[in-house]
ChimeraX commands (.cxc) that place a marker at each C-alpha (Angstrom):
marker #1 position 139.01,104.58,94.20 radius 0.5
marker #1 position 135.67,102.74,95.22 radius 0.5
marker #1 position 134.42,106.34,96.26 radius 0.5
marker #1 position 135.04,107.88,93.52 radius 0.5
marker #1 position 133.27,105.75,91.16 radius 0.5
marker #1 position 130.41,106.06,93.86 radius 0.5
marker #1 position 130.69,109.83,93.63 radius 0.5
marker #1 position 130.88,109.01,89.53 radius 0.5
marker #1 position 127.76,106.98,89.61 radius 0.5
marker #1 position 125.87,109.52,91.43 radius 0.5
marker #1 position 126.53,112.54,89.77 radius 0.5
marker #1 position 125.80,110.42,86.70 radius 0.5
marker #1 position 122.03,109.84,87.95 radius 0.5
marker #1 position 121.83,113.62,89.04 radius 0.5
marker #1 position 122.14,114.46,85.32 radius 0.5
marker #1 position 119.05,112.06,84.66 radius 0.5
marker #1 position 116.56,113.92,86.53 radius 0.5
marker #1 position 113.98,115.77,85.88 radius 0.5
marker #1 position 113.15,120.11,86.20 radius 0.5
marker #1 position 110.68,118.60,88.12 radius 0.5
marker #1 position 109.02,115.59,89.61 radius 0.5
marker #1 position 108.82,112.75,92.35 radius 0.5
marker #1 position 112.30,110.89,92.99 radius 0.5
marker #1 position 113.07,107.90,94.64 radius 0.5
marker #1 position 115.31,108.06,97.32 radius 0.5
marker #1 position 117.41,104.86,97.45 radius 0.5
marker #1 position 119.31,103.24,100.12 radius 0.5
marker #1 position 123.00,102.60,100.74 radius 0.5
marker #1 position 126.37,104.16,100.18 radius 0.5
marker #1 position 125.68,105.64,96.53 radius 0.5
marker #1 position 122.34,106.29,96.80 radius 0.5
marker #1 position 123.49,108.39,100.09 radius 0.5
marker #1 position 125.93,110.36,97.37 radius 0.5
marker #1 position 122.73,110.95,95.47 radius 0.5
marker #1 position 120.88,112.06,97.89 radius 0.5
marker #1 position 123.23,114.71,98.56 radius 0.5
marker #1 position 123.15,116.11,95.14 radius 0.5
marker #1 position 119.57,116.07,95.40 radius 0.5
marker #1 position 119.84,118.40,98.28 radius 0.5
marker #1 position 122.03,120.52,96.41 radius 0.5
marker #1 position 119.85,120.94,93.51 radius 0.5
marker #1 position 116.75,121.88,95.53 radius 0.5
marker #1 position 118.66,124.21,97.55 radius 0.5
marker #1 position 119.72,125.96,94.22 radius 0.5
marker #1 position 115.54,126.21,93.83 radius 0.5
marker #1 position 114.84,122.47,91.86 radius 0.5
marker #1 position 111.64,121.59,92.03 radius 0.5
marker #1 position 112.01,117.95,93.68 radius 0.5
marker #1 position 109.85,115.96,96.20 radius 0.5
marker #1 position 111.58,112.40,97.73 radius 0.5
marker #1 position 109.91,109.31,98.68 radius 0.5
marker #1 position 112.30,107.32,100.84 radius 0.5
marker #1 position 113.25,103.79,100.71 radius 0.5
marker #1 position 113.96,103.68,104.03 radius 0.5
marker #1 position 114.43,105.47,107.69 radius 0.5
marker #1 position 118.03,106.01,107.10 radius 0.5
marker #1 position 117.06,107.50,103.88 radius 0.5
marker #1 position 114.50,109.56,105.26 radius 0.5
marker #1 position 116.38,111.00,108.40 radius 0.5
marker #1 position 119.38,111.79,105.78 radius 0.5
marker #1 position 116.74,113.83,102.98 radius 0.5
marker #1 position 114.79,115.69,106.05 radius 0.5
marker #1 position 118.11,116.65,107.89 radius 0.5
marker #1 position 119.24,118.20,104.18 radius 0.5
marker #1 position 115.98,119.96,103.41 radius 0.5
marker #1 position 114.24,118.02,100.75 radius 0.5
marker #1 position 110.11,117.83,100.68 radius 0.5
marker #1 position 108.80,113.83,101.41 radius 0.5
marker #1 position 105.83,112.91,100.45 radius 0.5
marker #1 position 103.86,110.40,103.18 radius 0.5
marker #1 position 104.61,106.63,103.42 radius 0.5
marker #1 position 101.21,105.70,102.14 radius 0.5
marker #1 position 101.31,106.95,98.44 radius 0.5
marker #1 position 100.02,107.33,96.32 radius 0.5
marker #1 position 102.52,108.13,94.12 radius 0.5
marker #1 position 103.30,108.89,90.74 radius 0.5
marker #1 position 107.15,108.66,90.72 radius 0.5
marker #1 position 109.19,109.99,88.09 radius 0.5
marker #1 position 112.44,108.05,88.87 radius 0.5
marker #1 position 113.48,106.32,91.54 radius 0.5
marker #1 position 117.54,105.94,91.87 radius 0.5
marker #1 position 119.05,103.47,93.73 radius 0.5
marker #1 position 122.22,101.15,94.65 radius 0.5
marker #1 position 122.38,97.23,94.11 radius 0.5
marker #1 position 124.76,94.93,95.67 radius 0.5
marker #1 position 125.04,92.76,92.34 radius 0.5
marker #1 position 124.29,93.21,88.98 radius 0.5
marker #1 position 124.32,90.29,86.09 radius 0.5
marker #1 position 125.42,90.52,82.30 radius 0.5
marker #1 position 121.15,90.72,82.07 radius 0.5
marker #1 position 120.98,93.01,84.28 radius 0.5
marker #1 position 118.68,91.41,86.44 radius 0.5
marker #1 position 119.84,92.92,90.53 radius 0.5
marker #1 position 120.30,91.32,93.81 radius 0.5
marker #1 position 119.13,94.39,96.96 radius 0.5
marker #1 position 118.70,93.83,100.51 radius 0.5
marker #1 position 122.60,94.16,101.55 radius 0.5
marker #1 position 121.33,97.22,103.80 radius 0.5
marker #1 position 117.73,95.25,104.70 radius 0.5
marker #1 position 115.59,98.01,102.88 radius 0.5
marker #1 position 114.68,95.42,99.44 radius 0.5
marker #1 position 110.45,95.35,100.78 radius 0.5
marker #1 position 110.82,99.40,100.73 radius 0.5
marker #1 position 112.84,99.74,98.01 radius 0.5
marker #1 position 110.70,97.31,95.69 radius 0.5
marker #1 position 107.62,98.68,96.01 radius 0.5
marker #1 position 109.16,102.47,95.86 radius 0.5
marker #1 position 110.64,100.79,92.17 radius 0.5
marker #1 position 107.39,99.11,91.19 radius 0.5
marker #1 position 105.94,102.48,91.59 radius 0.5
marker #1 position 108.74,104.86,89.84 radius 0.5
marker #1 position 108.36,105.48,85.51 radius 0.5
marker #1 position 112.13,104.77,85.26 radius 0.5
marker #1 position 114.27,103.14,87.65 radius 0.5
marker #1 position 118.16,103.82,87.46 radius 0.5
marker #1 position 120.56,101.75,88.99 radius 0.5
marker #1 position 123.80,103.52,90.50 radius 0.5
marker #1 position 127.01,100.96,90.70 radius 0.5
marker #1 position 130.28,100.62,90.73 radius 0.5
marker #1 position 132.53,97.82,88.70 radius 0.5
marker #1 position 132.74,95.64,92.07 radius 0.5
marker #1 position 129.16,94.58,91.83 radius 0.5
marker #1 position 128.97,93.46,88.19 radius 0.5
marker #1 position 128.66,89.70,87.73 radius 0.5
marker #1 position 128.24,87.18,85.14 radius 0.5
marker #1 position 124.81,85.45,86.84 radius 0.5
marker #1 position 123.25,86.52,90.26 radius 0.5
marker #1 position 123.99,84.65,93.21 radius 0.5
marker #1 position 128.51,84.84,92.18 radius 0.5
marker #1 position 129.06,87.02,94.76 radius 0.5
marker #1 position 126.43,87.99,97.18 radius 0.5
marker #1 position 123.63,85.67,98.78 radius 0.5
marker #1 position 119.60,86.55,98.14 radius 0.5
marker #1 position 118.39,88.27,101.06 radius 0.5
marker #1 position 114.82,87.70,102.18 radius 0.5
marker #1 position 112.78,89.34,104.45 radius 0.5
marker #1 position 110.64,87.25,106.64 radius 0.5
marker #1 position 108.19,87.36,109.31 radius 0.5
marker #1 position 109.29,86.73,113.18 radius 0.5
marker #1 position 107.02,84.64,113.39 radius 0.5
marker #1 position 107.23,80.67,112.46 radius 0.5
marker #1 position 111.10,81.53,111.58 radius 0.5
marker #1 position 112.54,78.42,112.04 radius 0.5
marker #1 position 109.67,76.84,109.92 radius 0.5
marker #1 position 110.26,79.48,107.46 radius 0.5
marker #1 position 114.05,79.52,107.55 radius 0.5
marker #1 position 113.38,75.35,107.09 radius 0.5
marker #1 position 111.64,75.74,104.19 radius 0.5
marker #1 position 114.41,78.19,102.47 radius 0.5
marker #1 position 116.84,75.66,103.16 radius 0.5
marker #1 position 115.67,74.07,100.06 radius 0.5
marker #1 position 117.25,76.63,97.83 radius 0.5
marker #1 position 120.69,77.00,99.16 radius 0.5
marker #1 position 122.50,77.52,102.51 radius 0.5
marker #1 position 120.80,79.93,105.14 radius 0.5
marker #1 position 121.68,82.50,107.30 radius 0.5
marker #1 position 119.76,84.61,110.14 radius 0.5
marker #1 position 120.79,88.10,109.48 radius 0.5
marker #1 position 121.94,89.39,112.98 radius 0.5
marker #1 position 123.90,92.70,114.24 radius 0.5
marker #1 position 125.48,92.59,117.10 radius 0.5
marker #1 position 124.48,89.04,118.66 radius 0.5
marker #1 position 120.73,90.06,117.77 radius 0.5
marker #1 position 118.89,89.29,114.74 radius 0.5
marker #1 position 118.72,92.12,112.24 radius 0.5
marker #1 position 115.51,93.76,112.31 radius 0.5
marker #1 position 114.28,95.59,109.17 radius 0.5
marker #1 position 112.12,99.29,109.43 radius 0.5
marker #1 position 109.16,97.17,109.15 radius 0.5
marker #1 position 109.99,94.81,112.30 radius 0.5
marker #1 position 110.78,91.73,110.46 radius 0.5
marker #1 position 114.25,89.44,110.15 radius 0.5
marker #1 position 116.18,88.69,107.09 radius 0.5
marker #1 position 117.72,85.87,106.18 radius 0.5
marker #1 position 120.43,85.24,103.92 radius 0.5
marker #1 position 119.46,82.55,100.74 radius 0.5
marker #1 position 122.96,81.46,99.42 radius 0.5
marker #1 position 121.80,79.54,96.39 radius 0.5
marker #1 position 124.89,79.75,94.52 radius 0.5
marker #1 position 124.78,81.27,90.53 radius 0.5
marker #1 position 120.82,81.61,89.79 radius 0.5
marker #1 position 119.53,80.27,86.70 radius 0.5
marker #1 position 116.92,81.90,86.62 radius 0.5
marker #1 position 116.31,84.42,89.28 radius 0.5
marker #1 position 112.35,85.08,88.31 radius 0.5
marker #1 position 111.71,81.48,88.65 radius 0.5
marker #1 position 113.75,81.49,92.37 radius 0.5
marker #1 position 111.82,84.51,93.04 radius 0.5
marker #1 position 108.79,83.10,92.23 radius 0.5
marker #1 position 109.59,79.85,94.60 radius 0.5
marker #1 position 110.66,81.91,97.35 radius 0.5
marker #1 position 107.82,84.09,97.95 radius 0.5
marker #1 position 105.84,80.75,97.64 radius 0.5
marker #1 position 106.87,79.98,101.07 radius 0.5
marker #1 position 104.32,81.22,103.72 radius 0.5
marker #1 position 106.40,83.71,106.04 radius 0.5
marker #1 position 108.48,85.58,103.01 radius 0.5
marker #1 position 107.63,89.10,103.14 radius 0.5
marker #1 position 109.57,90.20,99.98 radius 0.5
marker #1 position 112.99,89.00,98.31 radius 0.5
marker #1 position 115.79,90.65,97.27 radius 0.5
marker #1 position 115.48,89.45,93.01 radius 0.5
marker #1 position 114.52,92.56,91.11 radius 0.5
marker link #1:1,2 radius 0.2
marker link #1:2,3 radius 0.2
marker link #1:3,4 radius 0.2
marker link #1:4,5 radius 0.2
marker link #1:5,6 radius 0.2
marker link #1:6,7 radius 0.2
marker link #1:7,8 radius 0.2
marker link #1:8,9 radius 0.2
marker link #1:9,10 radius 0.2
marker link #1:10,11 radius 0.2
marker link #1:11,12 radius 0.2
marker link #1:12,13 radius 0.2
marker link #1:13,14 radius 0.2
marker link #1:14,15 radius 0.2
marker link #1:15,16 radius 0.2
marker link #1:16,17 radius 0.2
marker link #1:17,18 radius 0.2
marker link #1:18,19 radius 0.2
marker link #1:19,20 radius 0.2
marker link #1:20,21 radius 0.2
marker link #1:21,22 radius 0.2
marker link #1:22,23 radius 0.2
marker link #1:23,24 radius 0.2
marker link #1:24,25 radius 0.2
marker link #1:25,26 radius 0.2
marker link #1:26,27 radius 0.2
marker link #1:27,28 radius 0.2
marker link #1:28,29 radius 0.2
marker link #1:29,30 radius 0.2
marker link #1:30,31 radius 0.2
marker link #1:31,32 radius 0.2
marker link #1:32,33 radius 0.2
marker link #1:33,34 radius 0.2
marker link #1:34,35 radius 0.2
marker link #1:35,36 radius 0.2
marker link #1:36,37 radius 0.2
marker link #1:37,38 radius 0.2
marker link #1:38,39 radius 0.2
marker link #1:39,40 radius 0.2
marker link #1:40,41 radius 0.2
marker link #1:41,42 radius 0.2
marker link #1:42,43 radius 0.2
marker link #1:43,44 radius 0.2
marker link #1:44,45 radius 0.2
marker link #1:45,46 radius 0.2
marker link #1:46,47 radius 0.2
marker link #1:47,48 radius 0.2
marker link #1:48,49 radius 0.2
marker link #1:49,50 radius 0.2
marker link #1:50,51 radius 0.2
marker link #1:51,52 radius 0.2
marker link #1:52,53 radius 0.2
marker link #1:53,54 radius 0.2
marker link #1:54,55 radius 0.2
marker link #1:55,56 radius 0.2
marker link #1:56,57 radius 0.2
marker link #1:57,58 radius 0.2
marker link #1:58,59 radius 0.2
marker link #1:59,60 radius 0.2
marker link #1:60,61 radius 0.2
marker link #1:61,62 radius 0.2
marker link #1:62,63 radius 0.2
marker link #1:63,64 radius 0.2
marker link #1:64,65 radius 0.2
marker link #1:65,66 radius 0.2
marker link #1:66,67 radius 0.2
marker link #1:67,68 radius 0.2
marker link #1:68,69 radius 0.2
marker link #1:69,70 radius 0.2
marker link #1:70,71 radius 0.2
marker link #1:71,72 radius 0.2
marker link #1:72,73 radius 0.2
marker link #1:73,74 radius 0.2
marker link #1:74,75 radius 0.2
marker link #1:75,76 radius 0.2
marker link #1:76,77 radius 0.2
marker link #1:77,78 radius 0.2
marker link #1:78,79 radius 0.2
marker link #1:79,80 radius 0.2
marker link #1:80,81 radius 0.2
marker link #1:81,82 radius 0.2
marker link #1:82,83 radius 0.2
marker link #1:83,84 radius 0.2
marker link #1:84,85 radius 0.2
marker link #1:85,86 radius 0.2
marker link #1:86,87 radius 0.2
marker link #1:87,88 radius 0.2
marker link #1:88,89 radius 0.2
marker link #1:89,90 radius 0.2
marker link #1:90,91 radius 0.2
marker link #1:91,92 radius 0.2
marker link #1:92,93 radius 0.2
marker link #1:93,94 radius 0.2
marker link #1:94,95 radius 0.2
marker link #1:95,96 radius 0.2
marker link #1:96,97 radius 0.2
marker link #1:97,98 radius 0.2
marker link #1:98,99 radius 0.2
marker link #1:99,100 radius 0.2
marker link #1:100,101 radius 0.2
marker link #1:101,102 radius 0.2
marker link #1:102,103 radius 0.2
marker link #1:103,104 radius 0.2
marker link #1:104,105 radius 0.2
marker link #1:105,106 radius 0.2
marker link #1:106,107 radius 0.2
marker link #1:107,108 radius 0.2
marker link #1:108,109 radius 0.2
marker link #1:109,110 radius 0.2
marker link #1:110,111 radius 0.2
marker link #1:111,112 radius 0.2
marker link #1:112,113 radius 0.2
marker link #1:113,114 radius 0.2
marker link #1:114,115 radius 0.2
marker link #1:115,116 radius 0.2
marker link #1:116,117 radius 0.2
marker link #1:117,118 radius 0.2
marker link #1:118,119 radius 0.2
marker link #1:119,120 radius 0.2
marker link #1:120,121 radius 0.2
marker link #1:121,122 radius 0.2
marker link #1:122,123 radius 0.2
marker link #1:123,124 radius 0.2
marker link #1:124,125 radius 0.2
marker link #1:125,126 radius 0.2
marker link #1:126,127 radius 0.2
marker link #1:127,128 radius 0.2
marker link #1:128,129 radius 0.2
marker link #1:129,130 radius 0.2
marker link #1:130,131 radius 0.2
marker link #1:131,132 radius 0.2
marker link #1:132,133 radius 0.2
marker link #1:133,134 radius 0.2
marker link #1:134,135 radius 0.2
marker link #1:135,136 radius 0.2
marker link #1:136,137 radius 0.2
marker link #1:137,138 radius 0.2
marker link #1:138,139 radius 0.2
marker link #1:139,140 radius 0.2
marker link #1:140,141 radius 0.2
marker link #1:141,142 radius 0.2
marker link #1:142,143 radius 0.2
marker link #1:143,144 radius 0.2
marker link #1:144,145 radius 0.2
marker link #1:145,146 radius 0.2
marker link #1:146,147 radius 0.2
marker link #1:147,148 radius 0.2
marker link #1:148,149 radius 0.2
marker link #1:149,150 radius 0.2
marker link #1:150,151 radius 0.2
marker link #1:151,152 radius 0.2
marker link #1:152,153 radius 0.2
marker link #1:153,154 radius 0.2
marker link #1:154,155 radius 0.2
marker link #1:155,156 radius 0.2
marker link #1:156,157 radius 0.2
marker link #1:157,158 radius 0.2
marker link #1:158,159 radius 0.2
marker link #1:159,160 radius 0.2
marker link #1:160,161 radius 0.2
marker link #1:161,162 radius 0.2
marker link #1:162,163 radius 0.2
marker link #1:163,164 radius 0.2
marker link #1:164,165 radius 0.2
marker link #1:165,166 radius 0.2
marker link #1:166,167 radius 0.2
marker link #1:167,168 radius 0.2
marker link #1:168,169 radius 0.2
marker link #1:169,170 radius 0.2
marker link #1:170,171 radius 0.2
marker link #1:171,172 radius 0.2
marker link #1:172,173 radius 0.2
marker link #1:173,174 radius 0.2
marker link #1:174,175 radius 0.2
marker link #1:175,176 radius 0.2
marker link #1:176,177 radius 0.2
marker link #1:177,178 radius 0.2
marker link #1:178,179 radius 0.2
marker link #1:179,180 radius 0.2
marker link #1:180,181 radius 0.2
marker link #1:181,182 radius 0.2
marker link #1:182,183 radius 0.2
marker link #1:183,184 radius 0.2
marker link #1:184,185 radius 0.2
marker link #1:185,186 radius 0.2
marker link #1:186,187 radius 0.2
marker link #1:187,188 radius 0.2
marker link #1:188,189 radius 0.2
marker link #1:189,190 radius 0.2
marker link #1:190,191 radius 0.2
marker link #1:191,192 radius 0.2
marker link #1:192,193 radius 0.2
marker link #1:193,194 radius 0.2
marker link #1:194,195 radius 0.2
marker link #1:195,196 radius 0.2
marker link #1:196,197 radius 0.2
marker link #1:197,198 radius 0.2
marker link #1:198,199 radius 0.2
marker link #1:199,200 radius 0.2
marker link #1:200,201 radius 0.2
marker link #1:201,202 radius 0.2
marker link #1:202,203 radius 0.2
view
């Protein structure tokens, strides 16, 4: 059932884009279903370039066919479509679950209209219910920086297999579990405060 309203989500989006243009690519389950149709559509002669959100992203829309444009920009992005792993009543998002929120931010702060693809399961009341904020953070000085995160809610080292998670970029993330967020501009505003924070997961 879960895939379905994936697959729902997605083909939803498709029907948003453009004859032509720049698309985000997204990262994640969904935005994997999305990227599919995109490759469809192009295929079938759409005229549609990509700029990925991340290397999984990337390897996915190369192996399928669709045009990138570079990592540097600039771009002029049409509309970038992408998961979340929570969404609240003001529809304010918490991203990183897959590690890609630096990418993925700065590929949304660039796109005309950002659309969000999810399913019921990640709808919440306030941010913070369900899912922790991730934050990515620099190797270096982590425990000072993981210290000074502690002061918003209970922290976790991302790690995968005994190792910590590294992100395409060659930083950590840890996991901020600050309970339901008030405010999440104010939190995000606090948290990239702290020397070492790369980019956080609020959007």
């Amino acid at each position: 059932a879960i895939r379905r309203a994936k697959l729902e989500a997605a083909r939803a989006a498709l029907g948003l884009l453009p004859e032509r243009g720049v698309i985000g690519l997204g990262t994640g389950s969904t935005a994997e279903l999305f990227i599919e149709g995109v490759a469809e559509l192009v295929a079938a002669g759409r005229d549609l370039m990509g700029v990925p959100t991340s290397e999984a992203s990337r390897q996915k829309a190369t192996a399928l066919g669709i045009p990138l444009l570079s990592d540097a920009g600039p771009w002029v992005i049409d509309m970038c479509v992408d998961g979340a792993d929570e969404v609240s009543d003001a529809l304010d998002l918490i991203k990183g679950g897959g590690g890609a929120h630096s990418r993925e931010k700065i590929v949304n702060f660039a796109a005309r209209t950002n659309v969000i693809v999810v399913d019921e399961s990640k709808l919440s009341r306030r941010l913070g219910e369900k899912w922790a904020v991730p934050v990515e953070v620099l190797p270096f000085g982590i425990q000072s920086t993981q210290r000074a995160l502690e002061r918003h809610g209970r922290v976790s080292l991302r790690d995968r297999g005994g190792q910590p998670f590294v992100t395409d970029s060659g930083n950590f993330i840890v996991d901020v579990r600050a309970g339901e967020i008030a405010s999440p501009s104010e939190l995000e505003r606090e948290l990239h405060a702290i020397p070492g924070v790369v980019e956080v997961g609020l959007f």
